[in-house]
C-alpha positions in Angstrom: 80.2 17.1 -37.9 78.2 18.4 -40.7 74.7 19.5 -40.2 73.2 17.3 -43.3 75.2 14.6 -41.3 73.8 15.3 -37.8 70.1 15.2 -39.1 70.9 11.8 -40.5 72.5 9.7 -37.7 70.1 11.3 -34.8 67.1 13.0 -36.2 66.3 10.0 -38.5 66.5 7.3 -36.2 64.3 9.0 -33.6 61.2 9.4 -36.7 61.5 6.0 -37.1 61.1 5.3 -33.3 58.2 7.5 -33.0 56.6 6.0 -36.0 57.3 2.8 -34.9 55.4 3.2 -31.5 52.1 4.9 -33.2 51.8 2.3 -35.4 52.1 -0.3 -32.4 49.4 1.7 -30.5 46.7 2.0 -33.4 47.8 -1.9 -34.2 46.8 -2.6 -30.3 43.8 -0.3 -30.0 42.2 -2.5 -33.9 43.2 -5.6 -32.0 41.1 -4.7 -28.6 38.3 -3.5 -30.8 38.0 -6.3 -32.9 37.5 -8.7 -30.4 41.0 -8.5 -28.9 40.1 -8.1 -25.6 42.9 -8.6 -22.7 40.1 -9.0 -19.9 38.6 -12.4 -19.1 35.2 -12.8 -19.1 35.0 -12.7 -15.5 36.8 -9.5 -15.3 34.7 -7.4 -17.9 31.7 -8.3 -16.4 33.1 -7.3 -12.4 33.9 -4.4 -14.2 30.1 -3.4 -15.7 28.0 -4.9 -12.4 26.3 -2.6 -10.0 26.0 -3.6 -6.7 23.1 -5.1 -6.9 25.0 -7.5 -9.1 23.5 -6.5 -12.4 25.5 -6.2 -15.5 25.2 -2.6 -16.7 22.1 -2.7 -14.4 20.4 -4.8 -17.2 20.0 -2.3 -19.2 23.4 -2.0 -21.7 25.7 -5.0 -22.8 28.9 -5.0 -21.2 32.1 -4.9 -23.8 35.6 -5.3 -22.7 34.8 -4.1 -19.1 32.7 -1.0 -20.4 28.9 -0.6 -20.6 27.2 0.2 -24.0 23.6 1.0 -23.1 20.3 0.3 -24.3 18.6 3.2 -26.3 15.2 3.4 -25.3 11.8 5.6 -25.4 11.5 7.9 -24.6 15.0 9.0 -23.9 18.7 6.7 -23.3 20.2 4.9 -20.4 23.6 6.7 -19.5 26.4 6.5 -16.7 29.5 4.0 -16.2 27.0 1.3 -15.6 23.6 2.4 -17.3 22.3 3.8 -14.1 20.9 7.0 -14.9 17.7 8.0 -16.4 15.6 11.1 -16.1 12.5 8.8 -14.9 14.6 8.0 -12.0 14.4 11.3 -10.6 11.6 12.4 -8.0 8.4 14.2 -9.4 5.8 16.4 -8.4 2.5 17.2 -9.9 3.2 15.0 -12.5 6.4 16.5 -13.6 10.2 15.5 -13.4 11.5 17.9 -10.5 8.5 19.8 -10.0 9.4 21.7 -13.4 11.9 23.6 -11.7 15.5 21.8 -11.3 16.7 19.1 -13.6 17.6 15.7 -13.2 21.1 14.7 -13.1 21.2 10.6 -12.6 18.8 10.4 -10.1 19.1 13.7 -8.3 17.4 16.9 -8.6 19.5 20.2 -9.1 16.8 23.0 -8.2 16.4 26.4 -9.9 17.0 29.5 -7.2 14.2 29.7 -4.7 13.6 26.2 -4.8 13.7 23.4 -2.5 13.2 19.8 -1.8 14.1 16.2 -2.8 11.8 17.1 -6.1 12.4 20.9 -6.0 9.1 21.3 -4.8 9.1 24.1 -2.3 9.4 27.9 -3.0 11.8 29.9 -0.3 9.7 32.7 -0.4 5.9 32.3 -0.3 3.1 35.2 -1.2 0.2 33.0 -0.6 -2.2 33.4 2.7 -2.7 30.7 5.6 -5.5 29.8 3.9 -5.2 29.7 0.6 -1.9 27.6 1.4 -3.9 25.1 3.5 -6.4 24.8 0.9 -3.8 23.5 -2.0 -2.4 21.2 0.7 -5.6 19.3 1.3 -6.2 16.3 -0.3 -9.2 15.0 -2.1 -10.7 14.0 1.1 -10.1 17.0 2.6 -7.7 16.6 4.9 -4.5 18.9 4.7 -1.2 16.6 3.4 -3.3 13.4 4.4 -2.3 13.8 8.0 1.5 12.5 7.6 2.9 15.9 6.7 3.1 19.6 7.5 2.2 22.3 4.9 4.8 24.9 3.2 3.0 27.6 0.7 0.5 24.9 -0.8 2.8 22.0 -0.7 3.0 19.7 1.7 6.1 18.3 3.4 6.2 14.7 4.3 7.0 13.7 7.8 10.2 11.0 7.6 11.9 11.2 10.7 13.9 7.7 9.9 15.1 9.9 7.0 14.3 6.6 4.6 12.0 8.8 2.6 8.7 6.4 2.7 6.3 9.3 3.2 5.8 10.8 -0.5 3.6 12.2 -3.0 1.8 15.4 -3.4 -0.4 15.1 -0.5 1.6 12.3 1.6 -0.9 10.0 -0.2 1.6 7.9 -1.1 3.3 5.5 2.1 6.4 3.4 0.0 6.7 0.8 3.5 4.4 -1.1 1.5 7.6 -2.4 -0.8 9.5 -3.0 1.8 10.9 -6.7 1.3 9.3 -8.4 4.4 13.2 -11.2 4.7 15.5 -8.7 3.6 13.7 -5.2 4.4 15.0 -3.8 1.6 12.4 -1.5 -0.8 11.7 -3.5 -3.8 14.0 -6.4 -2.6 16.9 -4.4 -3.7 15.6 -5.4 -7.2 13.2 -1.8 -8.4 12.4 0.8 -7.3 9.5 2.3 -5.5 6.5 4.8 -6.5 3.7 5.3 -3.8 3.6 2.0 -2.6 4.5 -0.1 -5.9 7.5 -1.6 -6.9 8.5 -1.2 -10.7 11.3 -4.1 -11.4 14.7 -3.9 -12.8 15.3 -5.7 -15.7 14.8 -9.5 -15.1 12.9 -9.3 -11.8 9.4 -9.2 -11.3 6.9 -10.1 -8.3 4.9 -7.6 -6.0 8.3 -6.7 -4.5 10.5 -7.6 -7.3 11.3 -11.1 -5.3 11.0 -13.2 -8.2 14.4 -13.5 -10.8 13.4 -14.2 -14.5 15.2 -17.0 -16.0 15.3 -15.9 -19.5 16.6 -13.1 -21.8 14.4 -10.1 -22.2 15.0 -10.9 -25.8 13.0 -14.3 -25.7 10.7 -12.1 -23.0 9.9 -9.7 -25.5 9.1 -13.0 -28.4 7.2 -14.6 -26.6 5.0 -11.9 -25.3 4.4 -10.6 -29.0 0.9 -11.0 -30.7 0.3 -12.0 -34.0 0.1 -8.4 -34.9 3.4 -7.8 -33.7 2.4 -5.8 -30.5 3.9 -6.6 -27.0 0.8 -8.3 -25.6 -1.3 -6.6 -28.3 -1.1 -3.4 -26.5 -3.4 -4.9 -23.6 -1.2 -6.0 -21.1 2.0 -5.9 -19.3 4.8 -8.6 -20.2 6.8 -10.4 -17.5 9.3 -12.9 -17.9 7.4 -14.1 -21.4 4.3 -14.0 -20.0 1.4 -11.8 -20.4 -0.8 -9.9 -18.0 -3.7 -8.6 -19.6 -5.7 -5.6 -18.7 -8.9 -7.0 -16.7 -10.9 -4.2 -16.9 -13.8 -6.3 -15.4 -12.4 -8.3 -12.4 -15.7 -10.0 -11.6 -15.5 -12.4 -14.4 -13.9 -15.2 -14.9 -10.5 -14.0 -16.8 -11.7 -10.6 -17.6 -12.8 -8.9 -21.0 -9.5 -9.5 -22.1 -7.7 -12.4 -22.2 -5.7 -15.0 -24.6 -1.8 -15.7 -24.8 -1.2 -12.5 -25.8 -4.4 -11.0 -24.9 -5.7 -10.8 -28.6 -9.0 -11.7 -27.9 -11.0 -8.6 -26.3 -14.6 -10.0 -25.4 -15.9 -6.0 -24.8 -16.3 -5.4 -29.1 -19.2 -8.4 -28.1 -21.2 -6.2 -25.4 -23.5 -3.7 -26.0 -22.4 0.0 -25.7 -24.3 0.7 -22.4 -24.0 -3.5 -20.8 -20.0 -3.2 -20.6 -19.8 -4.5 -17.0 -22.8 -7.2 -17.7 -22.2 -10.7 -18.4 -24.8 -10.0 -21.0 -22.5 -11.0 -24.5 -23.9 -10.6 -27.8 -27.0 -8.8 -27.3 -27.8 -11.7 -25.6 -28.7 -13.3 -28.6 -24.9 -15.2 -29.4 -22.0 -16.7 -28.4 -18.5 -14.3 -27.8 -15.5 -16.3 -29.6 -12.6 -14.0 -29.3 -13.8 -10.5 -29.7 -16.5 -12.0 -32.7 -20.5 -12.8 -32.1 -21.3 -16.4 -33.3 -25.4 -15.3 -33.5 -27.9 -17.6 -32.7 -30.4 -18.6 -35.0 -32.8 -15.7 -36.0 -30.5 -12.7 -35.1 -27.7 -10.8 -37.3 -25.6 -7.9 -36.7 -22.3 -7.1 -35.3 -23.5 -8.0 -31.6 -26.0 -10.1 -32.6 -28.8 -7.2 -32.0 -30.6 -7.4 -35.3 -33.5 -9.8 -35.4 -34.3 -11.5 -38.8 -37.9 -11.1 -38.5 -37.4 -6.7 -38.6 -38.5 -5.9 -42.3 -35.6 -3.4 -42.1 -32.1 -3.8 -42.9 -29.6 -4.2 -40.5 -28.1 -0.7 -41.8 -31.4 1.0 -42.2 -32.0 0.1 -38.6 -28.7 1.5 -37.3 -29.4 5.2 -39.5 -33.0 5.3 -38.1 -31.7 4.7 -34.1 -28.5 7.3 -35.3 -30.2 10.3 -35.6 -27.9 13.4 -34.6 -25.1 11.0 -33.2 -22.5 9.2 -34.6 -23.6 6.4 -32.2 -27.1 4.5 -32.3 -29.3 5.7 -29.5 -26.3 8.3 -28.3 -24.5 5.7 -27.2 -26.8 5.6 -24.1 -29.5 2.4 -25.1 -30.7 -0.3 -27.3 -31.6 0.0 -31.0 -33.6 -3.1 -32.6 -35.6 -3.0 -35.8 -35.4 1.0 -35.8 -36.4 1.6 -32.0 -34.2 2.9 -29.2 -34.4 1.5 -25.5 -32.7 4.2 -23.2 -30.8 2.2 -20.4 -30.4 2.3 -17.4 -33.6 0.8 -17.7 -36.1 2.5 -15.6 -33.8 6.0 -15.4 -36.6 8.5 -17.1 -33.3 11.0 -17.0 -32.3 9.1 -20.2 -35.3 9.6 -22.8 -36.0 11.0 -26.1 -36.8 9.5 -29.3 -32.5 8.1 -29.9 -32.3 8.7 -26.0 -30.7 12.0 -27.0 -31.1 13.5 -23.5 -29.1 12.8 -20.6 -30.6 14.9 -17.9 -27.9 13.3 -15.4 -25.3 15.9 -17.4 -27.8 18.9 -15.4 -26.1 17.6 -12.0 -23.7 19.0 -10.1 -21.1 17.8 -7.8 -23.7 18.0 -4.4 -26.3 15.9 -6.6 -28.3 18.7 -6.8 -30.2 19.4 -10.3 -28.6 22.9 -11.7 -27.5 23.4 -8.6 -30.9 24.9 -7.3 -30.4 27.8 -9.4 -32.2 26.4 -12.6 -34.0 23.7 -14.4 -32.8 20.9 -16.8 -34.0 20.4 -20.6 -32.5 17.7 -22.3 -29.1 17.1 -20.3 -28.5 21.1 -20.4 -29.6 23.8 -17.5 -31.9 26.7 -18.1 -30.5 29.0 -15.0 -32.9 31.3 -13.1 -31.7 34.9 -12.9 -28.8 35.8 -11.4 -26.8 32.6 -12.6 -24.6 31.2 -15.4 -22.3 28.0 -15.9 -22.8 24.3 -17.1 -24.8 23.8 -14.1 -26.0 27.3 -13.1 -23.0 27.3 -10.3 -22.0 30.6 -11.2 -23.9 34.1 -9.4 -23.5 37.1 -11.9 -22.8 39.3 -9.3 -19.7 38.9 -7.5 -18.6 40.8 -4.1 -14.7 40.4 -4.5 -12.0 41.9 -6.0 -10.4 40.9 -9.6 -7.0 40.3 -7.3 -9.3 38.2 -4.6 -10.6 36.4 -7.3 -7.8 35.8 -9.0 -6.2 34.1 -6.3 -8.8 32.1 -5.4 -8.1 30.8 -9.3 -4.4 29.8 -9.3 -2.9 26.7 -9.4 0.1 26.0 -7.1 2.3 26.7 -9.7 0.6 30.0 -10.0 -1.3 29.3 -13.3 -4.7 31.0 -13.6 -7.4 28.1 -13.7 -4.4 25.8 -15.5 -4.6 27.7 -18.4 -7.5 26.2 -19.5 -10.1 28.8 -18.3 -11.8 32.2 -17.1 -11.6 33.2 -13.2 -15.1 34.3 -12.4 -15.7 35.4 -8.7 -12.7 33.2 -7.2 -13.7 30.2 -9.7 -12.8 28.8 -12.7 -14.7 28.6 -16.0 -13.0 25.8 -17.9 -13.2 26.3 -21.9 -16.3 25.1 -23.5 -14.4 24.6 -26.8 -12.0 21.7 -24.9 -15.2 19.5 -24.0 -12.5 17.0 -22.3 -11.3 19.6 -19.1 -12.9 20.1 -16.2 -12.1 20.5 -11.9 -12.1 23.2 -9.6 -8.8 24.4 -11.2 -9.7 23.3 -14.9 -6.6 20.8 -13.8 -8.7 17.5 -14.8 -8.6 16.0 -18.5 -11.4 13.8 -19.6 -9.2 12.4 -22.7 -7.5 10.1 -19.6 -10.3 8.3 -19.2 -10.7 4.8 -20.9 -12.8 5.1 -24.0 -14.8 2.0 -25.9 -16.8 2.7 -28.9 -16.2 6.5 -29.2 -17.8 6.6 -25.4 -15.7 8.2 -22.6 -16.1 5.8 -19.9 -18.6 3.9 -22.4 -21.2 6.0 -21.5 -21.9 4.4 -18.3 -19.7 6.1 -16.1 -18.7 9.1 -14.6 -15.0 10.4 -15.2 -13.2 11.4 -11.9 -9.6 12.8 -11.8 -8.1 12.3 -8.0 -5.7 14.6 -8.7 -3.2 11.8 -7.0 -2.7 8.6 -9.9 -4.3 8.1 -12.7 -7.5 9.0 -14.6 -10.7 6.8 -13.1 -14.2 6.0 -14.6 -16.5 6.2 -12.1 -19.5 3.5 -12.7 -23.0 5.2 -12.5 -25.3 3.8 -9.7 -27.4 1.2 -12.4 -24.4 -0.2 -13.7 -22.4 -1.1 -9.9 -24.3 -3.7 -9.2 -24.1 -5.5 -12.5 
């Protein structure tokens, strides 16, 4: 047989074939794509639920037995069923993995020389007894809060069921406390657990995550949106379409904050210094959703401006301003002109726009510049000998720069956090970054909730635990209010 003849009756036909079977394939794979799909309904979705019986653990739509999933912020769900995310992985000092390993679906893979569910132990230490006991004590005192041993300033948490409940930085944190009480599973089986509270999967919420939510989180989301388009306007939590709002003053009634979608915040109708009164208005109004309805005879935003004051409302205001961007600091009362320092009775508040806050002059022991100084007008004149905010610092110093230096460093090592000088084994925090303070220049002011410019509104304290989050702590005139 001829070659031209061969190619013809065998080569041919087999092209054809070959053609005939891709075009079949792509023809099947547009039909499954569009809709096609050979699995029932039932069988896609066995196919994308977790155990817990979540399709792609409520976090991805489930399409033809696979799970596409949800892109969110800050990062995206992944895995076969949406079950990994890098917030699922353990921290420590506020980072993912301690800052050295990285989170693969839930687990940490540590760098060399580390250890520990969240890579938090060093293999080989350099630090003294001491100074390792001294980073393991919490802020009580007391060295990994009793329910752990300590391993180069950080503490190990004592589990001997191996479930893990013991946790945190100092073993502050005891997760029994989401243990379903019927099922004893943490969280119900439906969240997951971080130092003692339960943060729900998708469509359960509850304490313990024991309650299912019978609606999308579509319609969740819609009905939880303000006006404004914000998710509770950005002052509360949304479960299951319903909002909880901040309360950042539990004895009242329904808070400072309240509404469907908490719009209406009652604190822009109390004065600067009365946040935690009951004293709306000036006193002088009525609060209607975050507005002063004055009574007759007063004017101004808060209802602080009586009619019978020959001055303007804004010539008033400029006259009680002063230096500040705030009438009377922030820190009293201005009518007609005229600043009333509060606390009332506290002569540590005075001057002419209450300027002076002789509280800033003491220090951690309650002692007035420390005993090694005076106080003028909220700052410390320091005897000889002495320097710092509050005079806590001796000029002289009777250690080494390498004592001293150590006596400065963080766990992780870092001199004063980066956000300071070591002086004589202590830290200097930066007096440019006005926000930073603590023993290690760890703490940041900026945390702390602010109202009307004021950190804390001016009648509180701030107070990093060094554990959670970032606290206010109310001054002594405003805790009984």
């Amino acid at each position: 047989m001829h070659a031209e003849a061969l190619v013809n009756s065998v080569v041919v036909p087999l092209l054809l074939i070959l053609l005939s079977a891709v075009e079949e394939s792509v023809l099947q794979s547009r039909r499954q794509v569009g809709g096609g799909c050979k699995l029932s309904t039932e069988a896609s979705q066995r196919r994308c639920k977790t155990p817990d019986g979540l399709i792609c653990s409520g976090r991805g739509d489930c399409v033809c037995g696979a799970c596409i999933c949800q892109v969110t912020d800050p990062g995206k769900y992944y895995g076969p069923r949406c079950e990994c995310h890098d917030w699922v992985c353990p921290t420590y000092d506020g980072k993912t993995c301690s800052g050295h390993g990285t989170c693969d679906c839930g687990k940490c893979i540590c760098d060399d020389n580390w250890f520990g569910e969240a890579c938090q132990y060093q293999e080989d230490c350099n630090l003294s007894s001491k100074r390792s006991r001294d980073l393991c004590r919490n802020p009580q005192g007391v060295v990994c809060s009793n329910a752990g041993s300590c391993h180069c300033g950080s503490c190990m948490c004592h589990n001997p069921d191996g479930r893990g409940l013991i946790s945190g930085r100092y073993c502050e944190c005891d997760d029994s406390e989401c243990l379903d009480e019927e099922s004893g599973e943490v969280c119900g089986g439906h969240g997951k657990c971080y130092c003692g509270n339960c943060y729900c999967s998708s469509g359960w919420h509850g304490d313990k995550c024991e309650f299912q939510c019978d609606i999308s989180p579509w319609e969740s989301k819609r009905r939880c949106t303000s006006p404004d388009g914000k998710i509770c306007s950005n002052r509360g939590t949304c479960v299951c379409g319903e909002c909880t709002c901040y309360d950042v003053d539990p004895s009242g009634d329904w808070g400072d904050i309240h509404g469907d979608t908490c719009e209406c915040d009652e604190r822009s109708c109390h004065r600067t210094y009365d946040r935690y009164s009951d004293l709306f208005c000036s006193g002088h109004g009525q609060c209607n959703c975050g507005r002063c309805d004055c009574q007759e005879g007063w004017t101004g935003k808060k209802c602080e401006h009586p009619l019978s004051c020959p001055l303007s409302v804004e010539t008033s205001v400029k006259k009680c301003t002063g230096s500040s961007n705030l009438p009377c600091f922030g820190r009293g009362m201005c009518v007609c002109g005229q600043c009333t320092c509060h606390p009332p009775g506290d002569s540590r508040v005075h001057g002419k726009n209450c300027e002076c806050d002789d509280r800033q002059c003491v220090d951690t022991n309650g002692e007035i510049c420390g005993g090694h100084g005076f106080c003028s007008c909220g700052r410390c004149i320091c005897s000889d000998g002495w320097f710092g905010k509050v005079c806590q610092f001796p000029r002289t110093c009777a250690m080494s720069d390498v004592e001293s230096k150590i006596l400065c460093e963080t766990d992780s090592g870092v001199l004063c956090s980066g956000k300071g000088s070591c002086h004589c084994g202590r830290c200097i925090c930066s007096p440019q970054e006005w926000y930073v303070s603590g023993e290690f220049c760890e703490c940041d002011d900026r945390e702390c909730d602010q109202h009307d410019g004021l950190v804390c509104t001016g009648n509180s304290l701030y107070n990093d635990n060094l554990i959670h989050t970032d606290t206010c702590i109310l001054r002594d005139a405003f805790k009984s209010q």
